[in-house]
N, CA and C atoms as a LAMMPS dump frame, in Angstrom:
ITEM: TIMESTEP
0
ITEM: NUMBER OF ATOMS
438
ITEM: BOX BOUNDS ff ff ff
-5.0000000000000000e+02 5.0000000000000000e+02
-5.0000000000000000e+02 5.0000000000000000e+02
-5.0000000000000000e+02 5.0000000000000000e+02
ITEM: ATOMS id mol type element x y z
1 1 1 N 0.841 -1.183 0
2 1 2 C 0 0 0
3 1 3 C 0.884 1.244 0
4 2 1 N 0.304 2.293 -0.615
5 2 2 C 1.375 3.842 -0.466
6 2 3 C 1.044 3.843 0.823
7 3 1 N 1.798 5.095 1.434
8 3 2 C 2.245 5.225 2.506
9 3 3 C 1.381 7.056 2.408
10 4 1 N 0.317 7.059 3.154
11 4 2 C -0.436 8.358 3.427
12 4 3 C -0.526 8.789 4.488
13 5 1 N 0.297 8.16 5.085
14 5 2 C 0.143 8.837 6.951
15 5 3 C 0.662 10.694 7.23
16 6 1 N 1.624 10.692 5.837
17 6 2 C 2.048 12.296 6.228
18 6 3 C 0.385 13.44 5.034
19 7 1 N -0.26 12.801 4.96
20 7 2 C -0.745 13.505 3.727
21 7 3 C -2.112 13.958 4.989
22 8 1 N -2.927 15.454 4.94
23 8 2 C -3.809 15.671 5.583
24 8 3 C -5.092 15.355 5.081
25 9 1 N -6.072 15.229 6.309
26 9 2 C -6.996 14.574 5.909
27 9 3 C -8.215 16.055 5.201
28 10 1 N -8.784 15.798 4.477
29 10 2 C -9.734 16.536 3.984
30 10 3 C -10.953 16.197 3.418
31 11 1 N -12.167 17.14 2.9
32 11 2 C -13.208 16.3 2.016
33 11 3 C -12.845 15.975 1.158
34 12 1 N -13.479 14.954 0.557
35 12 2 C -12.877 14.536 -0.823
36 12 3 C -14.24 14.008 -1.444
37 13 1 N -14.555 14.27 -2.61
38 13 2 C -15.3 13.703 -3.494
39 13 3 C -15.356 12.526 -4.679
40 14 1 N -16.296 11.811 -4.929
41 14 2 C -15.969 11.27 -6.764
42 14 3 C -17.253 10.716 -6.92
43 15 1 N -17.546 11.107 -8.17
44 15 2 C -18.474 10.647 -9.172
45 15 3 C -18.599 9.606 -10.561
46 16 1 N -19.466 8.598 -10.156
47 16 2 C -18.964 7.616 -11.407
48 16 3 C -19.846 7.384 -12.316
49 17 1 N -20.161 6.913 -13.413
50 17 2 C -21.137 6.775 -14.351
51 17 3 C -20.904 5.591 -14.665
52 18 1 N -22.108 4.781 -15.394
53 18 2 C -21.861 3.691 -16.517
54 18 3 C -23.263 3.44 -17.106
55 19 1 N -23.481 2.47 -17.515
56 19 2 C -24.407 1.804 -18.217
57 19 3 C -24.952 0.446 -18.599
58 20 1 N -26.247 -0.159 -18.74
59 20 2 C -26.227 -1.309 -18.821
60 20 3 C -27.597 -1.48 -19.995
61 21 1 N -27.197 -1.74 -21.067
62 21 2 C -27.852 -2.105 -22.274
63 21 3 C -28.344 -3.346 -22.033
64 22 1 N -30.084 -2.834 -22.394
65 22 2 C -31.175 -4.337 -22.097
66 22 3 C -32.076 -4.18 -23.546
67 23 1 N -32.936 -5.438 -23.938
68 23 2 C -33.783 -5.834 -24.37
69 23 3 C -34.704 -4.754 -23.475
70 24 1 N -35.848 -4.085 -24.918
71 24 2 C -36.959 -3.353 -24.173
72 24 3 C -37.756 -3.941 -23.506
73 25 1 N -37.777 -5.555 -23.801
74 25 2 C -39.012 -6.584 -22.515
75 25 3 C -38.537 -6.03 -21.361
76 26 1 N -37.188 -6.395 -21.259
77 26 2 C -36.358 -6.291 -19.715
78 26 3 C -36.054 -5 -19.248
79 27 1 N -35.827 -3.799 -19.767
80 27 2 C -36.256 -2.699 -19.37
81 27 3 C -37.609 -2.514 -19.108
82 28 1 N -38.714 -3.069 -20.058
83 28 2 C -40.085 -2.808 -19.45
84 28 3 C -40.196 -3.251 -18.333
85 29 1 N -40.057 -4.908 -17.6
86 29 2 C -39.774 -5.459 -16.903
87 29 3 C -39.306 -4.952 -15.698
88 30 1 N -37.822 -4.299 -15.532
89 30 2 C -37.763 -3.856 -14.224
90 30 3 C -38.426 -2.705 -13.458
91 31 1 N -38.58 -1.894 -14.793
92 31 2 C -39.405 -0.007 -14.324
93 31 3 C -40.727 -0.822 -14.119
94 32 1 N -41.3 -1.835 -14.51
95 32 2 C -42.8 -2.202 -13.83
96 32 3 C -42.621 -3.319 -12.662
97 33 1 N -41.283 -3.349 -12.247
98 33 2 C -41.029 -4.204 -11.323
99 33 3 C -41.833 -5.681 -11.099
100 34 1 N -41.337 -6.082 -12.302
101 34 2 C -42.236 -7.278 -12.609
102 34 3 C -40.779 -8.718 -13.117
103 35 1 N -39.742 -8.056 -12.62
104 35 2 C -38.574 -9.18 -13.139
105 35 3 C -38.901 -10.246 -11.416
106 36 1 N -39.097 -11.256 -12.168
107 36 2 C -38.774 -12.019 -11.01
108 36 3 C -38.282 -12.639 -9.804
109 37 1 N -37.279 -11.795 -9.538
110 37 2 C -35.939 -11.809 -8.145
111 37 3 C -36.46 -10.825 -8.243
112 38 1 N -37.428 -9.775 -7.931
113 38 2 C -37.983 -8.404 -7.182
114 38 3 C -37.248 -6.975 -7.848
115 39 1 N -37.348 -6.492 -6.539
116 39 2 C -37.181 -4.538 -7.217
117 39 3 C -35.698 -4.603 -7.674
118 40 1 N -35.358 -4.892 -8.998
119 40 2 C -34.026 -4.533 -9.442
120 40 3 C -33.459 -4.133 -9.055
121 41 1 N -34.135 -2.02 -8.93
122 41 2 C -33.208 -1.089 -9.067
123 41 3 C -33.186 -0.89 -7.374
124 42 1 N -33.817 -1.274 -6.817
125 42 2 C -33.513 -1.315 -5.226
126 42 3 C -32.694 -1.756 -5.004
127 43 1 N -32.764 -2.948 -5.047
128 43 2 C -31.717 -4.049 -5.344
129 43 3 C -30.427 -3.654 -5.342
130 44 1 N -30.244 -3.276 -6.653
131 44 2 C -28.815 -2.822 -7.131
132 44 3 C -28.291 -1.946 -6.371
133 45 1 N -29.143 -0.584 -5.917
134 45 2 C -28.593 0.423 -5.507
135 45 3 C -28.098 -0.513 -4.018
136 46 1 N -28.617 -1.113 -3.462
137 46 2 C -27.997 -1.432 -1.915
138 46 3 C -27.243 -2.07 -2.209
139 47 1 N -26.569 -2.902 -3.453
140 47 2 C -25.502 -3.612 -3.993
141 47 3 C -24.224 -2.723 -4.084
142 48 1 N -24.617 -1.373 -4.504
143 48 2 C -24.251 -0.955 -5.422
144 48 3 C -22.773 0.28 -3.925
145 49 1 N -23.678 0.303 -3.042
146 49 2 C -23.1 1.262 -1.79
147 49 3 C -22.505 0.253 -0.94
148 50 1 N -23.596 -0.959 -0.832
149 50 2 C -22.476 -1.968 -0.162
150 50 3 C -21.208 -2.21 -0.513
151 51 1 N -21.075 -1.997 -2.029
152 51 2 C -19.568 -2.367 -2.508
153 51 3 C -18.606 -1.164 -2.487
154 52 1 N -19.42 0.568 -2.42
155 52 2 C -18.532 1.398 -2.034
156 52 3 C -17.722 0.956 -0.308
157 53 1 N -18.062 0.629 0.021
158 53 2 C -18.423 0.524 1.335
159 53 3 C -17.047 -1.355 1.698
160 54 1 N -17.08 -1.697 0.804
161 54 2 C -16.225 -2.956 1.266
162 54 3 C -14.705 -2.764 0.067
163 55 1 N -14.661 -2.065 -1.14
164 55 2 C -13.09 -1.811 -1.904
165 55 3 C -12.039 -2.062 -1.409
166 56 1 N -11.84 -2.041 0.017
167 56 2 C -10.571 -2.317 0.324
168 56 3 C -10.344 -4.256 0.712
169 57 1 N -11.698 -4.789 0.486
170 57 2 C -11.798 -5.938 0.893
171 57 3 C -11.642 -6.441 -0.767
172 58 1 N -12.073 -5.662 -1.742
173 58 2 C -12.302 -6.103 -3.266
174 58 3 C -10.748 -5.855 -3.997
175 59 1 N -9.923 -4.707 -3.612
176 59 2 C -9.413 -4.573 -4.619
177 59 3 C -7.874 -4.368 -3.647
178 60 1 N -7.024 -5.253 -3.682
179 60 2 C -5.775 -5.156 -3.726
180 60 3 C -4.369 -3.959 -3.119
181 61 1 N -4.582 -3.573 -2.427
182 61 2 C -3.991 -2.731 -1.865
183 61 3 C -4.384 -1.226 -1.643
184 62 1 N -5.788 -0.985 -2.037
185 62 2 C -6.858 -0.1 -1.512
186 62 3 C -6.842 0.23 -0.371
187 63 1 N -6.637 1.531 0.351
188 63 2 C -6.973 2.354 1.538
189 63 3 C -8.446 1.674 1.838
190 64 1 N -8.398 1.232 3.544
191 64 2 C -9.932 1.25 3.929
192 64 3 C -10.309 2.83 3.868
193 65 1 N -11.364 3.221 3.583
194 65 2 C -11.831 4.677 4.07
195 65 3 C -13.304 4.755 5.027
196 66 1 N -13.342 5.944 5.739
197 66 2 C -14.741 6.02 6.838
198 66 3 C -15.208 7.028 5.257
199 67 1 N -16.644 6.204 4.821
200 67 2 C -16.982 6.937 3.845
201 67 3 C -18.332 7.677 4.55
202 68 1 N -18.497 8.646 4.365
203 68 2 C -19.662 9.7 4.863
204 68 3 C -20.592 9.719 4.299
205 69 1 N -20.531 9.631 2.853
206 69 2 C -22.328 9.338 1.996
207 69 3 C -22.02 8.485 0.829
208 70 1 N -22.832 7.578 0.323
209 70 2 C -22.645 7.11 -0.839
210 70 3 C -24.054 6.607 -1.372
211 71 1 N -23.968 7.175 -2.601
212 71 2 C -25.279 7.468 -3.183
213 71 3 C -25.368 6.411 -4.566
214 72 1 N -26.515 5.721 -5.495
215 72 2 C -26.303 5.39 -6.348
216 72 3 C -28.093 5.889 -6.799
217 73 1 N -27.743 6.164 -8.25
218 73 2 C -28.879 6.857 -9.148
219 73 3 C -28.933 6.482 -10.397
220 74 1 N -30.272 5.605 -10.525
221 74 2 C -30.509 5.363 -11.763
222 74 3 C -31.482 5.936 -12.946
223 75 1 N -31.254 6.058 -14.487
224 75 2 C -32.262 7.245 -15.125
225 75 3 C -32.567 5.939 -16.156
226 76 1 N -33.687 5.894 -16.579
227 76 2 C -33.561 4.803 -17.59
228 76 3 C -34.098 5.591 -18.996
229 77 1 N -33.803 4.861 -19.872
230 77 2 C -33.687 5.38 -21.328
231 77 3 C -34.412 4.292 -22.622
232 78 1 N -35.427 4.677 -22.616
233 78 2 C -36.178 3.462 -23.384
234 78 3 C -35.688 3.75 -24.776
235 79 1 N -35.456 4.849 -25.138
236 79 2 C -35.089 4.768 -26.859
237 79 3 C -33.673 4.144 -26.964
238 80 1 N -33.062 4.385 -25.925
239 80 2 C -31.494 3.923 -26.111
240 80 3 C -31.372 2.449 -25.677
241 81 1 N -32.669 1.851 -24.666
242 81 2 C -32.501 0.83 -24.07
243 81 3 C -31.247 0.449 -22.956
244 82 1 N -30.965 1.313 -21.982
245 82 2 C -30.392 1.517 -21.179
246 82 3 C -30.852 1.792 -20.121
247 83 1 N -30.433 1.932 -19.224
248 83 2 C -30.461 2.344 -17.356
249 83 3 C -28.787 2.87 -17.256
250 84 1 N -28.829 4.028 -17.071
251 84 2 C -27.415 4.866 -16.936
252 84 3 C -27.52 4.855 -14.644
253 85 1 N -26.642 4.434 -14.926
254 85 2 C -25.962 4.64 -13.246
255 85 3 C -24.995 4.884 -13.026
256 86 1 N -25.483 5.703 -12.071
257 86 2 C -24.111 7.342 -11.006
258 86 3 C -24.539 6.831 -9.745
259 87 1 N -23.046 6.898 -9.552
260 87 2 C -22.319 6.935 -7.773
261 87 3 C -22.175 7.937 -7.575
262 88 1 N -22.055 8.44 -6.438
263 88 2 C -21.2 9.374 -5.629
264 88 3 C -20.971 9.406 -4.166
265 89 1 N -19.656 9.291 -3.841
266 89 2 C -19.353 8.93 -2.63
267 89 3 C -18.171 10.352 -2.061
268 90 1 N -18.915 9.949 -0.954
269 90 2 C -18.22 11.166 0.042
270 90 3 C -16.935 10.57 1.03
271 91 1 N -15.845 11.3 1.684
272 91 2 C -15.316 10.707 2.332
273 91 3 C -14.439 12.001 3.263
274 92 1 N -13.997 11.734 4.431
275 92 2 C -13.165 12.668 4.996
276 92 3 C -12.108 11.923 5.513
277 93 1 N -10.769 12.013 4.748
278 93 2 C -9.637 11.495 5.147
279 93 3 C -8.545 11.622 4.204
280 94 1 N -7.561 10.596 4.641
281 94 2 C -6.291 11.054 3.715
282 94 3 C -6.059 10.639 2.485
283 95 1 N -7.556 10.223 1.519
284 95 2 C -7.099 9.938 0.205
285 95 3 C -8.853 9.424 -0.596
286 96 1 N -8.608 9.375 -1.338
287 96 2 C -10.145 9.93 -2.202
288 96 3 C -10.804 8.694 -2.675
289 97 1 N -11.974 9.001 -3.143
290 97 2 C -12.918 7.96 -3.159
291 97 3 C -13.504 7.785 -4.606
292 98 1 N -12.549 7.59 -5.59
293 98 2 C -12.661 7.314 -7.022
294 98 3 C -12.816 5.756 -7.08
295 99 1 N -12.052 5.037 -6.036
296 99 2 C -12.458 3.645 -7.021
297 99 3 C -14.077 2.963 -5.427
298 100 1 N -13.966 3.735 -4.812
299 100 2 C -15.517 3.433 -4.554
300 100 3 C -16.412 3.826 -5.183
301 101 1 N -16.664 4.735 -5.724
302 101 2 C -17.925 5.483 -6.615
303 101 3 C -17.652 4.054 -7.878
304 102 1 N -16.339 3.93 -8.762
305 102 2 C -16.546 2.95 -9.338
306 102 3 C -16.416 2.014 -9.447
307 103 1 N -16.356 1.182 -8.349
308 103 2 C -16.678 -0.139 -7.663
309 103 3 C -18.387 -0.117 -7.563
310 104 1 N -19.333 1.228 -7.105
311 104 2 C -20.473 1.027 -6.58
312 104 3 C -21.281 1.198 -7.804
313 105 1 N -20.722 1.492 -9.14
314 105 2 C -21.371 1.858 -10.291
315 105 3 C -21.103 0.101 -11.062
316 106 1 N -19.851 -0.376 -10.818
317 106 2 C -19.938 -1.72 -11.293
318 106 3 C -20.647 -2.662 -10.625
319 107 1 N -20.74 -3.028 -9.483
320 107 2 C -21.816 -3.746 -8.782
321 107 3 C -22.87 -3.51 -8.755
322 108 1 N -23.609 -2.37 -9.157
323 108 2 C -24.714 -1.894 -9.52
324 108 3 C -25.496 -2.748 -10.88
325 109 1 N -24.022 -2.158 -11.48
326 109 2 C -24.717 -2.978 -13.097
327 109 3 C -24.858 -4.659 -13.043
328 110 1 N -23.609 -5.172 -12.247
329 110 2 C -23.723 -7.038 -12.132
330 110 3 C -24.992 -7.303 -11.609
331 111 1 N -25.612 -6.431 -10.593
332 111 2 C -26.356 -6.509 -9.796
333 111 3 C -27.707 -6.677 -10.777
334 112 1 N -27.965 -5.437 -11.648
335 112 2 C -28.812 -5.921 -12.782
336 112 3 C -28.813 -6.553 -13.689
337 113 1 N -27.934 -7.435 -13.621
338 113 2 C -27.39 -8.208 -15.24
339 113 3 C -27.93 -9.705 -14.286
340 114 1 N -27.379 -10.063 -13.215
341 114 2 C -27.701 -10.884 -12.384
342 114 3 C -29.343 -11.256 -12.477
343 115 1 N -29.72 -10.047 -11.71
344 115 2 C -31.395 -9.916 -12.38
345 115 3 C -32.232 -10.317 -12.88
346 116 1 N -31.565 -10.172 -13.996
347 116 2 C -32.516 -9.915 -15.472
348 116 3 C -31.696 -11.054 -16.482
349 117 1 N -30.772 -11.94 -15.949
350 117 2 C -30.514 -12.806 -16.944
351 117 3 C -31.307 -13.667 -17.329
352 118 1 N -32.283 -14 -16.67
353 118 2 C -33.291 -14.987 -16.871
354 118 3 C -34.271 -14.348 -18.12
355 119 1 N -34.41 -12.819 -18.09
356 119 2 C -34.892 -12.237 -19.532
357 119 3 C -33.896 -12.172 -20.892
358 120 1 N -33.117 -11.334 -20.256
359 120 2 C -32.415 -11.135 -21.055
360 120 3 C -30.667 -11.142 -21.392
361 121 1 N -30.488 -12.649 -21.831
362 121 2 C -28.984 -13.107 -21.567
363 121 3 C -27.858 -12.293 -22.945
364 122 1 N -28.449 -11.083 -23.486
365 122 2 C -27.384 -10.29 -24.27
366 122 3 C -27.436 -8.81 -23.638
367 123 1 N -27.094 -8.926 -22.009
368 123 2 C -27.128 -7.392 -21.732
369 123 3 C -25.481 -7.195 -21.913
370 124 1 N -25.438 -5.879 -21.952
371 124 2 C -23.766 -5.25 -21.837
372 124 3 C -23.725 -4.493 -20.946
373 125 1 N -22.858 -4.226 -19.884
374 125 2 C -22.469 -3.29 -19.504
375 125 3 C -21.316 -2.151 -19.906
376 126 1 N -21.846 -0.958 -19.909
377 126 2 C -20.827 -0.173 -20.892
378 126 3 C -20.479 0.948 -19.841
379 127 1 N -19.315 1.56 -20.576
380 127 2 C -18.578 2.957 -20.139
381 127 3 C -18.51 3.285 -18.77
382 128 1 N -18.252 2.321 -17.865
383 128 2 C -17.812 2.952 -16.432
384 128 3 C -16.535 3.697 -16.478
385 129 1 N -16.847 5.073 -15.862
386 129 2 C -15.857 5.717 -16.078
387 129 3 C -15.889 7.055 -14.652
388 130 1 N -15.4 7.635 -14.46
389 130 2 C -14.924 8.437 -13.514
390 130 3 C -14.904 9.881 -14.005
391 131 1 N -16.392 10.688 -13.366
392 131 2 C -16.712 11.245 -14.278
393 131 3 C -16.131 12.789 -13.33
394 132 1 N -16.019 12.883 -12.016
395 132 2 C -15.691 14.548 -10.834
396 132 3 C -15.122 13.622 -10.052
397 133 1 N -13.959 14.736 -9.283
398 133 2 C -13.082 14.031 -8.467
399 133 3 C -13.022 15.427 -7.412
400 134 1 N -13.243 15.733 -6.455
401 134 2 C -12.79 16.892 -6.066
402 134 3 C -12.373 16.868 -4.441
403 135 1 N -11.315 17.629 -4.044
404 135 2 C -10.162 17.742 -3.054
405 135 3 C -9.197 16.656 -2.867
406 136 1 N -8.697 16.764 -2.54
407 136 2 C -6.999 16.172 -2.341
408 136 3 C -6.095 17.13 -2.683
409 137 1 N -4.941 16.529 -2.646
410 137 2 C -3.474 17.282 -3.337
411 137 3 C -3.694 17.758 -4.491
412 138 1 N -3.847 16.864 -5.711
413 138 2 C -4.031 17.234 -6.886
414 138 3 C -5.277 17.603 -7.19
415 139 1 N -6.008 18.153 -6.555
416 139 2 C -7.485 19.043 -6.67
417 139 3 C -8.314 18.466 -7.686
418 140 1 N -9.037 19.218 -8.399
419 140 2 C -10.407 18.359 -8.914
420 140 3 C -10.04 18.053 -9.899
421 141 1 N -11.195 16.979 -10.845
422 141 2 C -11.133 16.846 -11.957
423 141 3 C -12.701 16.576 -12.779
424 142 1 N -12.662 17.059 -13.624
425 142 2 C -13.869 16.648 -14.316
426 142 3 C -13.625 16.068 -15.71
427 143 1 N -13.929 15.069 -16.016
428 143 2 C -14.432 14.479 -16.898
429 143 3 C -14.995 15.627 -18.429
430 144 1 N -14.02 15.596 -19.155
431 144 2 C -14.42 16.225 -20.322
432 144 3 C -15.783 15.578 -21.339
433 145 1 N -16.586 16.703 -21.437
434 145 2 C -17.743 16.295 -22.116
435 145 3 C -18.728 15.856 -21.333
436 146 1 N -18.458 15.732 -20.057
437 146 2 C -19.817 15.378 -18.715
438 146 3 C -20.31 16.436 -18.182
């Protein structure tokens, strides 16, 4: 693990995006909450913070962090046949919370692919990506074109 014990603690932000391309049955399906393993997008979202919430148990030499809020939001898109999902996780300490927001945006989507495989076994999950980053050392960042 780096070594952050000299670095001060502060707020820190991050925001994540992605996507998960369905069959319009299976989009009809979850917005009428009629997929069979229950409320999807409930579902997912408590999937989705639980996994902000455990990264240092998931990923390899990851800072534990005391995270302060973590949010997951889904918009769905019937012409595109999608459900777009955003993280955002809060944290106060010595190092930032980019791969929780996208840890909680990828478990989100398994979470609906899991789901809904019984409808629909050609979903994709697309473009998780890391969209605002703000405080630390190297200060914010935004995502060009978001």
């Amino acid at each position: 693990m780096v070594d952050i014990s000299e670095k001060a603690d502060s707020d820190r932000e991050a925001t994540a995006r992605g996507a998960i391309h369905l069959q319009p049955k299976a989009l009809r399906m979850i917005l009428d909450k009629s997929i069979p393993k229950g409320d999807v997008l409930a579902v997912a979202r408590v999937a989705g913070i639980m996994a902000a919430k455990g990264v240092d148990r998931l990923i390899p030499l990851c800072h534990p962090l005391l995270i302060t809020s973590a949010e997951v939001t889904f918009s769905s898109h019937a012409k595109r046949g999608t459900i777009e999902i955003e993280s955002r996780v809060k944290v106060h300490g010595k190092t930032g919370a980019e791969m929780e927001a996208l840890t909680a945006v990828s478990v989100a989507a398994l979470t609906i692919y899991d789901m809904c495989k019984a409808v629909d076994k050609g979903m994709t999950i697309e473009n998780i990506r890391l969209v605002t980053k703000r405080g630390g050392r190297r200060g914010d960042y935004r995502r060009p074109g978001e």
